[in-house]
C-alpha positions in Angstrom: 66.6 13.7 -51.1 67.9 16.9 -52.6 65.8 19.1 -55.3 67.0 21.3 -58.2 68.0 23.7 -55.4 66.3 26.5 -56.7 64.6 27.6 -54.3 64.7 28.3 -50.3 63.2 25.9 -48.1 63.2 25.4 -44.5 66.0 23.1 -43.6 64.7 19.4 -43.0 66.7 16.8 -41.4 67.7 13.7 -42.6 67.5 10.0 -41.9 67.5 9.2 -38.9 65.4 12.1 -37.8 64.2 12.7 -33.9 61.7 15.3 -34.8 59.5 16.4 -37.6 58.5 12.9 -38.9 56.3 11.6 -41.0 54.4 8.5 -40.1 52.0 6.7 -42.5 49.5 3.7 -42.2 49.4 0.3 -43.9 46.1 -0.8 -44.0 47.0 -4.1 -45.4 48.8 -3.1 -48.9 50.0 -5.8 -51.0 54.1 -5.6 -51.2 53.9 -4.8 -54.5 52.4 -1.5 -53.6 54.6 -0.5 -50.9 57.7 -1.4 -53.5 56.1 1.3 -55.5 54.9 3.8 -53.0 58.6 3.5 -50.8 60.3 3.9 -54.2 58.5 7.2 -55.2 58.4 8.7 -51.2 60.5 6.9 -49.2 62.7 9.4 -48.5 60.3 11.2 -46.7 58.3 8.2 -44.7 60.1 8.1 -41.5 57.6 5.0 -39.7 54.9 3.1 -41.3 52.3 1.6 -39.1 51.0 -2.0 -40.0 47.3 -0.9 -38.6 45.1 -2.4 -36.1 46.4 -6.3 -36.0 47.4 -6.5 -40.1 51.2 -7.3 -39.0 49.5 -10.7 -37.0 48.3 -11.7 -40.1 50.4 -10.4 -44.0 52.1 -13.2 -45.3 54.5 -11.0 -46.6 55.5 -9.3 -43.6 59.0 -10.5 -43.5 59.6 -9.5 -47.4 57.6 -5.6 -45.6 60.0 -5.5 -43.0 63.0 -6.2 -45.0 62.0 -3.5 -47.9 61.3 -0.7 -45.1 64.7 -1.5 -43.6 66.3 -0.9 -47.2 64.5 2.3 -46.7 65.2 3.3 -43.7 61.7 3.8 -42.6 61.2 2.1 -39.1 58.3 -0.3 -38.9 55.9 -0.7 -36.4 52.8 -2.9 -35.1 49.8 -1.5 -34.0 48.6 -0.3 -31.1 45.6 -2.2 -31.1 47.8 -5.8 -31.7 49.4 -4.7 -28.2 46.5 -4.3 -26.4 45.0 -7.6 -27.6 48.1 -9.3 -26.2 48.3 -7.6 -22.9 44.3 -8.2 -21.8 45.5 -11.9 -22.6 48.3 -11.6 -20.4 50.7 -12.1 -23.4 52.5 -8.6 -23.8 56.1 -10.2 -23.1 55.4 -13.2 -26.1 54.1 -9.9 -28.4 57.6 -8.2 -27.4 59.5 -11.2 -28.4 57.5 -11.7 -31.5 58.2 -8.3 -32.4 61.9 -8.7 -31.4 62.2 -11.3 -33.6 60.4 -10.8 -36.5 62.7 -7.2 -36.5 60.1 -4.6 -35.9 62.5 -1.5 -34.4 59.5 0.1 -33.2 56.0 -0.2 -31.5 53.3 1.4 -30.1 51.4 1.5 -26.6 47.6 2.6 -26.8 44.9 2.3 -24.5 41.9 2.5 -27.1 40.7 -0.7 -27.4 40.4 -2.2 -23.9 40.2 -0.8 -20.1 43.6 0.1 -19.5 44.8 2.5 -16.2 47.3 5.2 -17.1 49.9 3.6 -14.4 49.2 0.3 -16.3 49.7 2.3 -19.6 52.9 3.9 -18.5 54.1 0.2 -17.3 53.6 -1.0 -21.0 55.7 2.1 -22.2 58.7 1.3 -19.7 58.5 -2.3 -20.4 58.6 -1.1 -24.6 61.3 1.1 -24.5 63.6 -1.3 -23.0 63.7 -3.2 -26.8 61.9 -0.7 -28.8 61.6 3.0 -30.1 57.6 3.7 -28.8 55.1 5.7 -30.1 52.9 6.0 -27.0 49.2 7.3 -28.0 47.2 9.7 -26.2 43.7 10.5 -27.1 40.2 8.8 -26.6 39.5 6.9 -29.8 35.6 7.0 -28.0 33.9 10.3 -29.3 31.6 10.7 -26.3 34.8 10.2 -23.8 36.3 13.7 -23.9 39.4 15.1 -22.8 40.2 18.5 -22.0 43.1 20.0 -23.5 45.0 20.1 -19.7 44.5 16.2 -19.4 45.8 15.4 -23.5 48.5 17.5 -21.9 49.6 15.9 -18.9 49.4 12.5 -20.6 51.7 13.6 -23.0 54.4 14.4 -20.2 53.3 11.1 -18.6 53.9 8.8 -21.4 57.1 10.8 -22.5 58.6 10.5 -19.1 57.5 6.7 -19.2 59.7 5.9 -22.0 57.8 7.0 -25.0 60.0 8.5 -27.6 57.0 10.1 -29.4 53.4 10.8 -28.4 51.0 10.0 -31.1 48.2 12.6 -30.6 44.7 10.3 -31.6 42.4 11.2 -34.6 41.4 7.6 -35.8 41.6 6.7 -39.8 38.5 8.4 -39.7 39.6 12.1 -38.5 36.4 12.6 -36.4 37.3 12.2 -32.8 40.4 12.8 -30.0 42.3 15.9 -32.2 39.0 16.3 -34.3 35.5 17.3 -34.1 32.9 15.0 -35.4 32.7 17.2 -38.6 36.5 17.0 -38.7 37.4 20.2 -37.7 40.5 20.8 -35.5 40.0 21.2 -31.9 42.9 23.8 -31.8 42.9 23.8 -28.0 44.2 20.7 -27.7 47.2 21.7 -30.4 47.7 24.7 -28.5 48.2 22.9 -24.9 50.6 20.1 -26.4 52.3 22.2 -28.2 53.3 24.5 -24.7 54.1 22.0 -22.8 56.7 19.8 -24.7 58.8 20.1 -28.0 56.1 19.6 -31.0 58.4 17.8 -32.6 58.0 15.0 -30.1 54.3 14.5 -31.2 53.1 13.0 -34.0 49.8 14.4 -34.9 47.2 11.8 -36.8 46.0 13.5 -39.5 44.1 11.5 -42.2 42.0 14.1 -44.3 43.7 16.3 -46.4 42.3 19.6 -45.4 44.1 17.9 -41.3 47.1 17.6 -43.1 47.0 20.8 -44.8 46.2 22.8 -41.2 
């Protein structure tokens, strides 16, 4: 999308982009809604997360997928749907689901149940033989701390997995993994991704506006 043109701006690639993207969350929004909301800022919504396990159960998730196509916005289940499936020992039926139903993308997370990093990085290969991945790192758990040096080397881990993004955790909620309890930003953390692979491959969650703003 081009503007009056008035005025200098740093450049900003377009559609398909590899880096600088912008990745939203469905909570469960009617179609309507995302007809609206894709019409206004599509241009700039580059994946859109159906959240938690929301794609399992929208009615109108074929009518979703087909309108973020249009778009050009790449769609993709939850992390939490994925983990579900592979402590059931179904991970291969969610890739064909997902295959099928025409999700482009997905994402591997370990948030949700006891999952090893080699286990994690198994997932990732197993992904990105079908899929683009968003592989998340971060403890969704606010009493189970990482330093900055292991956020880090997970980062390279799940990047050298398969990932084609890392999606740096800070829930809905903006209070743990990148955030302090009061929301703050644990800048550490920023600082050590940040030097040790492109930024551009990291998406960083930020839900409250003064996150977003930073």
């Amino acid at each position: 999308m081009v503007g009056p043109g008035f005025l200098d701006l740093p450049a900003r690639a377009v559609k398909p982009r590899g880096a600088g993207i912008t990745h939203v969350l469905d909570r469960g929004l009617p179609l309507a809604h995302c007809t609206d909301l894709l019409e206004a800022g599509g241009a700039y919504v580059d994946v859109w997360k159906f959240g938690w396990g929301i794609s399992y159960l929208d009615p109108n998730l074929a009518a979703k997928l087909d309108l973020l196509a249009r778009h050009r916005v790449l769609a993709c289940p939850g992390g939490t749907l994925l983990e579900i499936a592979w402590v059931q020992g179904r991970a291969a039926e969610f890739f064909d689901w997902a295959r099928k139903a025409g999700f482009p993308c997905v994402e591997v997370s370990a948030g949700t149940v006891p999952m090893t990093p080699a286990q994690k990085q198994d997932l990732i290969a197993a992904a990105a033989q079908h899929f683009i991945v968003l592989a998340e790192v971060g403890a969704k758990d606010p009493a189970a701390e990482m330093a900055p040096e292991q956020w880090a080397a997970a980062v390279c881990d799940d990047l050298e997995a398969g990932a084609t993004w890392v999606l740096a955790e800070g829930r809905a909620s903006g209070t743990v993994g990148l955030y302090e309890p009061s929301g703050a930003i644990r800048e550490d953390i920023v600082a050590a991704l940040a030097a040790v692979v492109d930024p551009g491959l990291i998406v960083f969650e930020a839900p409250r506006e003064g996150q977003q703003a930073w």
